[in-house]
DSSP file (Angstrom, degrees, kcal/mol; ACC not computed):
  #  RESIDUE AA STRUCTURE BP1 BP2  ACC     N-H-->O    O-->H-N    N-H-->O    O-->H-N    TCO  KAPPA ALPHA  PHI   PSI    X-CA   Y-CA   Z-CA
    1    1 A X    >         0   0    0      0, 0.0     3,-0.6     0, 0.0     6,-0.3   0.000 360.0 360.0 360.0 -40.2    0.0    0.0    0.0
    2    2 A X  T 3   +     0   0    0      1,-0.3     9,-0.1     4,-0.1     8,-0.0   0.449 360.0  49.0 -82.0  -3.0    2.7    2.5    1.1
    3    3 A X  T 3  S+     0   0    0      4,-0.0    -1,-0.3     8,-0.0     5,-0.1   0.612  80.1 124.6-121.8 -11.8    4.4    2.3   -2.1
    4    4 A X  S <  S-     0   0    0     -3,-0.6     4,-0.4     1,-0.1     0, 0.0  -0.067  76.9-121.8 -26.4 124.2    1.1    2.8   -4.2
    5    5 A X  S >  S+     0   0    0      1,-0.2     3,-1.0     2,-0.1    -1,-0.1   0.955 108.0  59.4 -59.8 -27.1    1.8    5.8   -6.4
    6    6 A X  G >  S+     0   0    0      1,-0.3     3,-0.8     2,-0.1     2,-0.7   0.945  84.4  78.1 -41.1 -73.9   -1.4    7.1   -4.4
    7    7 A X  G >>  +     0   0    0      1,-0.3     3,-2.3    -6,-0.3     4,-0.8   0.380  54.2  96.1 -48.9 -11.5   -0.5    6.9   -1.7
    8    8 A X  G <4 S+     0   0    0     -3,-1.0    -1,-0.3    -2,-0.7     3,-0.2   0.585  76.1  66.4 -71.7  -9.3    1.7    9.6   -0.7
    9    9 A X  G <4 S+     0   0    0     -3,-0.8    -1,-0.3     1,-0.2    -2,-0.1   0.097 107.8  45.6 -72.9  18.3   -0.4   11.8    0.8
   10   10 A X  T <4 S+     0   0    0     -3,-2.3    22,-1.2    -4,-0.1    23,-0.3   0.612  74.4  98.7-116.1 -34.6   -0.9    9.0    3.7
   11   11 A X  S  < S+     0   0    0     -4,-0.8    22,-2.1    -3,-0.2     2,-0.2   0.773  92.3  29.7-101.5 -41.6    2.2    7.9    4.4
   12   12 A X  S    S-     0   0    0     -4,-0.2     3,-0.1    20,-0.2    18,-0.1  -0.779  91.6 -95.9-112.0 171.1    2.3   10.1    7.4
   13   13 A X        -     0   0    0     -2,-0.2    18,-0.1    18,-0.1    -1,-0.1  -0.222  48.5 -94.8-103.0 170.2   -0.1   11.5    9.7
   14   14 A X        -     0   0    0     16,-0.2     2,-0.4     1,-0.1     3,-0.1   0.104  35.3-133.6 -40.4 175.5   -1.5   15.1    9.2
   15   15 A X    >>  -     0   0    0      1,-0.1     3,-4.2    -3,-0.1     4,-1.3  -0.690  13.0-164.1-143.7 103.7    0.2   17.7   11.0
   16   16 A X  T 34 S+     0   0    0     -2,-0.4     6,-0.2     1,-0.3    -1,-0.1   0.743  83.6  72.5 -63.4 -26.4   -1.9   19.9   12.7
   17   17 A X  T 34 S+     0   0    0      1,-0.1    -1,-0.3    -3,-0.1     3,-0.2   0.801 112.6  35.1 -57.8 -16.3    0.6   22.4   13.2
   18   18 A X  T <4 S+     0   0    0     -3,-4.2     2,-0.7     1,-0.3    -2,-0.2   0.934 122.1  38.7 -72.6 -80.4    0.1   22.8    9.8
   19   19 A X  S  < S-     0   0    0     -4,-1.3     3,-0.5     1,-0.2    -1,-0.3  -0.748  73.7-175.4 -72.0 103.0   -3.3   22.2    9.1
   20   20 A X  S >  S+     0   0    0     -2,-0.7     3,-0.7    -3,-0.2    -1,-0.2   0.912  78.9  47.5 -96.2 -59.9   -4.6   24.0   12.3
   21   21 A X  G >  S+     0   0    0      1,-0.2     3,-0.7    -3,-0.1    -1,-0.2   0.216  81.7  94.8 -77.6  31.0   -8.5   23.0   11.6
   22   22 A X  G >> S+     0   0    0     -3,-0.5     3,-2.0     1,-0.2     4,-1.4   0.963  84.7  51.6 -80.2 -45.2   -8.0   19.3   10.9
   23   23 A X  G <4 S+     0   0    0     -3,-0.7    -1,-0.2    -4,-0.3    -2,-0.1   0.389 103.1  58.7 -69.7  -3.4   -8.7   18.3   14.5
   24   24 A X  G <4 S+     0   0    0     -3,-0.7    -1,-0.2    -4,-0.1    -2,-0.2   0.282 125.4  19.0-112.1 -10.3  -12.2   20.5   14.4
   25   25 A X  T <4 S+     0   0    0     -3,-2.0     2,-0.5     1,-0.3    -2,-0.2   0.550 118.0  68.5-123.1 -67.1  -13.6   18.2   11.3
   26   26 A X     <  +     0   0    0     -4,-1.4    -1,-0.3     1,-0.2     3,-0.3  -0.382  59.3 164.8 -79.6  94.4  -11.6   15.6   11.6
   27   27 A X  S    S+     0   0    0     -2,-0.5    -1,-0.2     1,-0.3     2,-0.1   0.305  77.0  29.2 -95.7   4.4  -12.3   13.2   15.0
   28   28 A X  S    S-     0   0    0     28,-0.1    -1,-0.3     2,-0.0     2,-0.2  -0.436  83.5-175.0-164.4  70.0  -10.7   10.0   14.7
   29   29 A X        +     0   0    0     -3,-0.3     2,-0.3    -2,-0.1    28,-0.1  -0.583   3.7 177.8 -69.1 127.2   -7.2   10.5   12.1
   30   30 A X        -     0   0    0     -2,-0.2     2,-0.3    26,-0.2   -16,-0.2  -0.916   9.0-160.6-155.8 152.0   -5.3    8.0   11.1
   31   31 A X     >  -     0   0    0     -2,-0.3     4,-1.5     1,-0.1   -20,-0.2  -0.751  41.3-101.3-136.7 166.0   -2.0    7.7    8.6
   32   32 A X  T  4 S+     0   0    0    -22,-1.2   -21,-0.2    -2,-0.3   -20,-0.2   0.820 124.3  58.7 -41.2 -61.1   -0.2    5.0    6.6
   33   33 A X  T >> S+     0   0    0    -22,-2.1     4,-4.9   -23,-0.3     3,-1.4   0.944 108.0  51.6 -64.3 -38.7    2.5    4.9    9.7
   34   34 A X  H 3> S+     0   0    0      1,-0.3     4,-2.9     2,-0.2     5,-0.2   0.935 104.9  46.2 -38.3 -61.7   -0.5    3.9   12.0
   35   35 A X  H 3< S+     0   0    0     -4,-1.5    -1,-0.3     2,-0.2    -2,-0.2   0.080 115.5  53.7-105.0  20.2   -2.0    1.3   10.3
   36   36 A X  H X> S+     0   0    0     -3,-1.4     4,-1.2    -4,-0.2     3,-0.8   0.627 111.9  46.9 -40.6 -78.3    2.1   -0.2   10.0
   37   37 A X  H 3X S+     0   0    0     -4,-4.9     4,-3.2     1,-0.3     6,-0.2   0.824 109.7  46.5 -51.3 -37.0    2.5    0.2   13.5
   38   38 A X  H 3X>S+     0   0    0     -4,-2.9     5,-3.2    -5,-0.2     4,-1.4   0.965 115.1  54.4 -75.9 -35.8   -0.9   -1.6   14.3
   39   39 A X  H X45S+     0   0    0     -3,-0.8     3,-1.0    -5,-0.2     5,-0.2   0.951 111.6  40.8 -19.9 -85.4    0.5   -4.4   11.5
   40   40 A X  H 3<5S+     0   0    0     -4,-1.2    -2,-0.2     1,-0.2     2,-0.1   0.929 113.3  58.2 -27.6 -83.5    3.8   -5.0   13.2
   41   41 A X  H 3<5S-     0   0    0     -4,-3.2    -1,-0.2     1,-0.3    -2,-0.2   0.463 108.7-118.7 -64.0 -16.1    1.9   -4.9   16.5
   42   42 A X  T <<5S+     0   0    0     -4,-1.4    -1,-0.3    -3,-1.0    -3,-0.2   0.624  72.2 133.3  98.1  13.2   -0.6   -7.9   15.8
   43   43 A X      < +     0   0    0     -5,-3.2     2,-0.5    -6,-0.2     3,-0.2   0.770  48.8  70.1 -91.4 -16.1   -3.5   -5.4   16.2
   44   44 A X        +     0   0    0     -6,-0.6     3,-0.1    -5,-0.2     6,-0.0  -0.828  55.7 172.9 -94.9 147.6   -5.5   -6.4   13.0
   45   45 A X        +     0   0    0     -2,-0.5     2,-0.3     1,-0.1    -1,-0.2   0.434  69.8  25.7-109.1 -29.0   -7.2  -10.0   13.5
   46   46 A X  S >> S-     0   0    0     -3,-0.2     3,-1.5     1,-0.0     4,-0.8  -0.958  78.9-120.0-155.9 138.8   -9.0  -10.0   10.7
   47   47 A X  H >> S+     0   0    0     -2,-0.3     4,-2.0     1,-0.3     3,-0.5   0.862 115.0  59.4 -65.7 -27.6   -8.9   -8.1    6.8
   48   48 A X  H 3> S+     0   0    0      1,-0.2     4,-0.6     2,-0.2    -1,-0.3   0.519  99.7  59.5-104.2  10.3  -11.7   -6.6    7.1
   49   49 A X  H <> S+     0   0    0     -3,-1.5     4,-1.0     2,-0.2    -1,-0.2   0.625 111.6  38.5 -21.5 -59.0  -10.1   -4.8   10.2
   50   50 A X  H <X S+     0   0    0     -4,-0.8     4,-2.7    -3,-0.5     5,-0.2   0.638 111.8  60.1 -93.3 -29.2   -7.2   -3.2    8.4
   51   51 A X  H  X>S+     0   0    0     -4,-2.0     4,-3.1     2,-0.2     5,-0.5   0.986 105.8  54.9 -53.6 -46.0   -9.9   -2.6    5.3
   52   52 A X  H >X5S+     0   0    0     -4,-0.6     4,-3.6     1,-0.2     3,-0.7   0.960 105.1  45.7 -38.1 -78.2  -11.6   -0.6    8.2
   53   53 A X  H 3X5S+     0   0    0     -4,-1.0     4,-1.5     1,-0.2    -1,-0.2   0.863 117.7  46.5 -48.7 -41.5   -8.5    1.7    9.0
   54   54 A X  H 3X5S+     0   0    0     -4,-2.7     4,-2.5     2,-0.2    -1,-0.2   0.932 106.8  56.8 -66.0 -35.3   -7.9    2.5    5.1
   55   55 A X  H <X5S+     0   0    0     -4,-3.1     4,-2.2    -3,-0.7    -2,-0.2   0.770 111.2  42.5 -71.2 -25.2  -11.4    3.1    4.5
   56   56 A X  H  X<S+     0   0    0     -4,-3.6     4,-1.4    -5,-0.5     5,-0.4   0.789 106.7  59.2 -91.0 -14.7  -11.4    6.0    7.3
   57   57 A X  H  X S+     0   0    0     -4,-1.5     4,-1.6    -5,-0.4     3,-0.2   0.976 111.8  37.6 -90.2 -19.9   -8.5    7.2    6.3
   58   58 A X  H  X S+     0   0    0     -4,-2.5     4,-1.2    -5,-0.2     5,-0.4   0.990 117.9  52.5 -31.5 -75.3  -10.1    7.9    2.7
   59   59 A X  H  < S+     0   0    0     -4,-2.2    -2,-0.1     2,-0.2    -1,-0.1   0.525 111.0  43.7 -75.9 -14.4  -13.3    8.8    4.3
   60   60 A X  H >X S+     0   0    0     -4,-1.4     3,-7.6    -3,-0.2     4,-1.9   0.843 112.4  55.6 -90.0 -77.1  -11.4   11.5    6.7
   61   61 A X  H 3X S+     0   0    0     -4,-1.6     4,-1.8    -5,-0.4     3,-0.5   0.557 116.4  40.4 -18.2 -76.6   -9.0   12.9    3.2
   62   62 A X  H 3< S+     0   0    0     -4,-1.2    -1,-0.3     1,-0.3     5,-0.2   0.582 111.1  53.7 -84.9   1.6  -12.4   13.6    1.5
   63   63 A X  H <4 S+     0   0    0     -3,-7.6    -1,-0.3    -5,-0.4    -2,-0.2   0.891 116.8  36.4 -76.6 -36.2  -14.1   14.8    4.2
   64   64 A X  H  < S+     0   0    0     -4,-1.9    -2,-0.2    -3,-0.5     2,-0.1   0.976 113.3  59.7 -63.3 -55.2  -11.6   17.4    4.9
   65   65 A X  S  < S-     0   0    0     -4,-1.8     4,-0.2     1,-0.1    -1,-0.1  -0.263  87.5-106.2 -89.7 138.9  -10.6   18.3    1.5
   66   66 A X    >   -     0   0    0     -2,-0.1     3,-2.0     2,-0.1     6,-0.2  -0.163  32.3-111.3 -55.4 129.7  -12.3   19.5   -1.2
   67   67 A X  T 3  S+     0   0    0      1,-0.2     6,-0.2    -5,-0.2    -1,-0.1   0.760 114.1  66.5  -5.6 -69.2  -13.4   16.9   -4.8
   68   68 A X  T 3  S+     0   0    0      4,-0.1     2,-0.3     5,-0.1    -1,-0.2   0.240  83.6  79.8 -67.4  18.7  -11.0   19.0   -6.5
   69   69 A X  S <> S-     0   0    0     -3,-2.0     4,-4.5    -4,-0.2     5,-0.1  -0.661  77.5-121.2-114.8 172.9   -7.6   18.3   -5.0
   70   70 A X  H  > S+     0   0    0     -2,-0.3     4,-3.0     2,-0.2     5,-0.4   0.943 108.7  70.0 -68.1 -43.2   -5.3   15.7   -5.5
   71   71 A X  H >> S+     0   0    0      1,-0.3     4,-1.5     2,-0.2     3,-1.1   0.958 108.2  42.0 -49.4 -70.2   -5.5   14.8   -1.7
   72   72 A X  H 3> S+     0   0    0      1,-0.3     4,-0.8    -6,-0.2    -1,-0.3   0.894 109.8  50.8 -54.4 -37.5   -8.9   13.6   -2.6
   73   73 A X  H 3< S+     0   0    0     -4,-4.5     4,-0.4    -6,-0.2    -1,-0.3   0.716 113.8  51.3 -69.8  -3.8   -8.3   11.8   -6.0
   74   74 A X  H XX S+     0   0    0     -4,-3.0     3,-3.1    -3,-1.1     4,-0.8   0.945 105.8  49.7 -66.6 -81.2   -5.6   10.0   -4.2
   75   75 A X  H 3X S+     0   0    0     -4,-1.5     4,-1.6    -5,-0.4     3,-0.2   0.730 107.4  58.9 -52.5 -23.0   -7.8    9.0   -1.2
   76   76 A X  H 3< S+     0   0    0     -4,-0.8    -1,-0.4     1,-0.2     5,-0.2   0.911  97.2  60.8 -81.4 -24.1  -10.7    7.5   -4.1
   77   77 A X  H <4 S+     0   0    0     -3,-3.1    -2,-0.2    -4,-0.4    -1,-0.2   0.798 117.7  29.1 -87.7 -27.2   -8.0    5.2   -5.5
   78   78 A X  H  < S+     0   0    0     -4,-0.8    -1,-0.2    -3,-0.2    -2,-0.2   0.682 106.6 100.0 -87.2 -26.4   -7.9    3.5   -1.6
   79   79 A X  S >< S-     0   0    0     -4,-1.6     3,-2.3    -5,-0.5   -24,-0.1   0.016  82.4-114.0 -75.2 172.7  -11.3    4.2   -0.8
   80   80 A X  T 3  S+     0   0    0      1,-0.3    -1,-0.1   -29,-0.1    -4,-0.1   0.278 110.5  58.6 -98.1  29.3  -14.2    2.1   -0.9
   81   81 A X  T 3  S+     0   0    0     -5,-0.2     2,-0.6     4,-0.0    -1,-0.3   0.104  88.9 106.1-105.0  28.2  -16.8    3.7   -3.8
   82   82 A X    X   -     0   0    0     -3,-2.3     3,-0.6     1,-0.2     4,-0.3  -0.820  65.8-160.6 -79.7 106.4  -13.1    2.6   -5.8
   83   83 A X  T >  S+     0   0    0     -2,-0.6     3,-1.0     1,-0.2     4,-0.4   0.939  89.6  52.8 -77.3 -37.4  -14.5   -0.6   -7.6
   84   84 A X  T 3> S+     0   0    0      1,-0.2     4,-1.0     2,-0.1    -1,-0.2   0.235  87.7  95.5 -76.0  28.9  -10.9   -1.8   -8.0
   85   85 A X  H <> S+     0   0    0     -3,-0.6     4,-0.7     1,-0.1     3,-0.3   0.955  85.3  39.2 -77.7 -49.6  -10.5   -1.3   -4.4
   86   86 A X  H <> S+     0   0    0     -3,-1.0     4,-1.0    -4,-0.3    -1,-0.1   0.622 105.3  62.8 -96.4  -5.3  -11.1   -4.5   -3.5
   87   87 A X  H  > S+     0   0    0     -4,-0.4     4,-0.9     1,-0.2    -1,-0.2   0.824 116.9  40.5 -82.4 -23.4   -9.3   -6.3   -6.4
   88   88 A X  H  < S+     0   0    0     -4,-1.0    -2,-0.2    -3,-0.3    -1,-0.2   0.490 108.1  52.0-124.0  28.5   -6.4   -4.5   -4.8
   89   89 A X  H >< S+     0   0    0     -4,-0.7     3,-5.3     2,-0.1    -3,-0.1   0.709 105.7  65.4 -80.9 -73.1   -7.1   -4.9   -1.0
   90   90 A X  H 3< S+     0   0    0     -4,-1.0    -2,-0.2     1,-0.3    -3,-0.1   0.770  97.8  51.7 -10.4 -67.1   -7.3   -8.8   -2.2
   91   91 A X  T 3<        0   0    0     -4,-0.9    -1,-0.3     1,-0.2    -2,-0.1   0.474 360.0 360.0 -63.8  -6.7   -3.3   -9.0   -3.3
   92   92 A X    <         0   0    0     -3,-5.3    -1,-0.2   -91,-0.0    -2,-0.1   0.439 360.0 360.0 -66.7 360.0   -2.6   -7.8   -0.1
């Protein structure tokens, strides 16, 4: 996933010192280094676990950010109205 040309606007997690109002839409944030760590850690049990944590972190990118940015066409190529989403959750 992390090497997905997509993917680079995930790989790490927002940085609110940047983005000052992420934390006032955004309640429950999550990155590409998260959902590694919880990997490593054993925390996913199940696929449709770790499907979970990619699908919010799509579903947070397009909330914050407007259709028209890249941060959002990025976040449709993981997210789940992506119909090849799941052909390439599957190879995982």
């Amino acid at each position: 996933v992390k090497a997905h040309t997509s993917a680079w606007p995930f790989q790490e997690p927002v940085d609110t010192s940047d983005v000052h109002d992420y934390l006032d839409v955004i309640s429950d944030p999550i990155s590409l280094r998260e959902i590694e760590e919880r990997l490593d850690a054993g925390f996913y049990k199940t696929k449709k676990m770790f499907v979970a944590d990619l699908e919010r972190m799509c579903n947070n990118c397009m909330t914050y950010n407007k259709s028209d940015t890249t941060f959002f066409k990025a976040a449709t190529v993981f997210g789940p109205s992506n119909p090849g989403r799941k052909r390439f959750v599957l190879r995982l």
